[in-house]
Structure formats: C-alpha cells, structure tokens
N, C-alpha and C positions, 0 to 999 in steps of 0.2 A: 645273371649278367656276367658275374665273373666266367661262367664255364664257356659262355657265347663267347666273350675273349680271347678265353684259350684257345677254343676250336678255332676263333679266326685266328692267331696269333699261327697255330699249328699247321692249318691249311696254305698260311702264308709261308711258312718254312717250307713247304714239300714241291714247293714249284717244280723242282729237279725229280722230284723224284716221283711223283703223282700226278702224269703228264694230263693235262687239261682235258676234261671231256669233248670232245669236240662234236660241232650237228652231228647226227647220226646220218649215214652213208646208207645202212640197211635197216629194214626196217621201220616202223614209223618212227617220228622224233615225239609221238605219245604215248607209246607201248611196244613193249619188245617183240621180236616174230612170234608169230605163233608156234609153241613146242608139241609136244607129246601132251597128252590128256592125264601126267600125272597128277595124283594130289601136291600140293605143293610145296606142304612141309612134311608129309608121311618119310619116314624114316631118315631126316637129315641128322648128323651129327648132332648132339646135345650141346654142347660150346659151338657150334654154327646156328643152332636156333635163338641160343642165349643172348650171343652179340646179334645179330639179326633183329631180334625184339628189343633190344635198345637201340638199336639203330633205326628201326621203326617207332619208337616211341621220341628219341630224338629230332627224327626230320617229321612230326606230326605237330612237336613245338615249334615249326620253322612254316608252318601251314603247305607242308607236303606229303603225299600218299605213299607210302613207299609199301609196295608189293610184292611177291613171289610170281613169278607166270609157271616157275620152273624149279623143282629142285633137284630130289633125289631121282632116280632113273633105273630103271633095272637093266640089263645086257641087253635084250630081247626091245627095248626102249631107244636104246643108244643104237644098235644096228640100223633099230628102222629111219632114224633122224638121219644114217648116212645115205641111206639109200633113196630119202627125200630131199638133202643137199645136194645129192649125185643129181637128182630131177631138175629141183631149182636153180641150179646152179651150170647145170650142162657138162659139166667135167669133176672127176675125179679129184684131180689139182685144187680144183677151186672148194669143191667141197669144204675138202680136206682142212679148210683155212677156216669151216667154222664149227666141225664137230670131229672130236677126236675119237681116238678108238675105244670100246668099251673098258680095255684093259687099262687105258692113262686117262678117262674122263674123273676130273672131281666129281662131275653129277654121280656115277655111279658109285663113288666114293661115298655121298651123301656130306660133302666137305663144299659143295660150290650150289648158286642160287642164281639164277635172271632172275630182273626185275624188272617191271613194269614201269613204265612214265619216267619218260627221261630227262624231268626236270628234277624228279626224285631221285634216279641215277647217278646227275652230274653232282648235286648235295652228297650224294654218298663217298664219287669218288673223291671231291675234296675232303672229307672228313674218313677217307676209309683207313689210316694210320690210328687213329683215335679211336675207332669204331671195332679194329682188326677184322675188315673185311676191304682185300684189295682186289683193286680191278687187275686182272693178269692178261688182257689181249686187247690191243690197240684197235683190234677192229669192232669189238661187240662191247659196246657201251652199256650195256644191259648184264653181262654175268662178270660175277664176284665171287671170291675165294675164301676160308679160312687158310691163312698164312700168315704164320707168325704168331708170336703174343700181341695182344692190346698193346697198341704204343711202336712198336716195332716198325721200321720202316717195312715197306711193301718194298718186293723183288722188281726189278725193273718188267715193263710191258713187253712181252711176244709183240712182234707184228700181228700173229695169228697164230693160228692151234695147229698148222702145217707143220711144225718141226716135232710134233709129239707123235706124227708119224713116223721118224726114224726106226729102224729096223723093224717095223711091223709089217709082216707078209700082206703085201698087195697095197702097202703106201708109199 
C-alpha cells in the first residue's frame, strides 16, 4: 500500500516531465508494430533486464502484461527495419522518424526494449522515473530506454528519432 502511494505520489510529480502517454497514432493501441524476429531479451544489457523484470513484475501487481516485442538488434537487424520504414512509410524523412541508424540505435546497444499492450506502456510510462526505464520519443509509445539511475528524472521526449540522424551519411 505504501509503495502504490509513492508510485502514485511520484507519477503525480512527473507531469512536466513524463509527458502523458497519449492513443497511440501508429500501430495498434494493443501491441506495438511488428519488429524484426529477434529473441527479445537475448543479449540486452544486464541492468536493462534487471529493472525490466521489476517493472514487469510491478505492472503484473497492477493486473497488466507487460512484454518485450523487441529488444536487442544486431547491425544487419537495424538496416533491414530501415529499409522496411523506408517501404512503410514512403520516404526517407519519414522513416527516419522511427528507426535510427545502427550506429545511435539503443536496440543495438542492447540498452532500449518495445513493448507490447499499450495499456502496459502507458503504466510504464508514468512510472518509468521509478522504474529507470524512460520513454525517449514522443511518437513510439512502445520503446523505452535505460537512462539514468533508478529515481532519476528521465531526459525530456525527442519529437522522434529524426534528429539521431544528424551527420550520418544519407540522413
């Protein structure tokens, strides 16, 4: 009882800085797009799996699913999602807005996860200060980051992953 407190007391403090999940715009608003066929948690960071599995064990006390659709990525993984964005999406520019280069993605970092059901999402992003896993792009309501210590505000939201193309050859 007391920790449900806190976390609401906590969630209530982040208003500013943990901008609300909002419907989701792409994708379904019951699971995230469909990624690459990796395993999900094969090779993620070890303190990304950690807080992850309480944060899965957290929102399971709250009677929600919280999943992985996506995590770690090899080069060869991240190329092809561009070149499926590039299809889906009809342009470059726009791609560009939801997968970044292999060189700046967290997925291949094995530091960033999608997740499925975006009612377990929007739980996560209000509790992702507490959790240390923040949402970093205002448009994918589905991927989360290791940033930061537990407790730590989370960086303000990207509009999108467009600007992590700067100075990379052909963004």
């Amino acid at each position: 009882m007391v920790r449900t407190a806190a976390i609401g007391a906590l969630a209530a403090s982040l208003a500013g800085c943990a901008a609300a999940t909002p419907e989701p715009s792409h994708g379904s608003p019951v699971s995230a797009p469909a990624r690459a066929a990796t395993r999900a948690t094969s090779g993620l960071d070890p303190e990304l799996q950690r807080r992850f599995d309480a944060a899965q064990a957290a929102a399971a006390a709250h009677g929600l699913s919280l999943t992985i659709t996506s995590g770690r990525r090899t080069v060869e993984e991240q190329e092809e999602l561009i070149a499926e964005a590039i299809a889906e999406h009809g342009s470059v520019t726009e791609a560009h807005k939801y997968v970044l280069p292999p060189q700046r993605s967290a997925h291949v970092a094995g530091t960033a996860v999608d997740v499925g059901d975006w009612k377990a999402a929007a739980w996560l992003a209000e509790h992702q200060v507490d959790l240390g896993l923040c949402r970093t792009y205002a448009n994918e309501w589905w991927h989360f980051e290791l940033v930061g210590a537990v407790g730590e505000p989370c960086p303000p939201m990207h509009p999108d992953s467009s600007s992590g193309w700067a100075g990379i050859a052909g963004g």
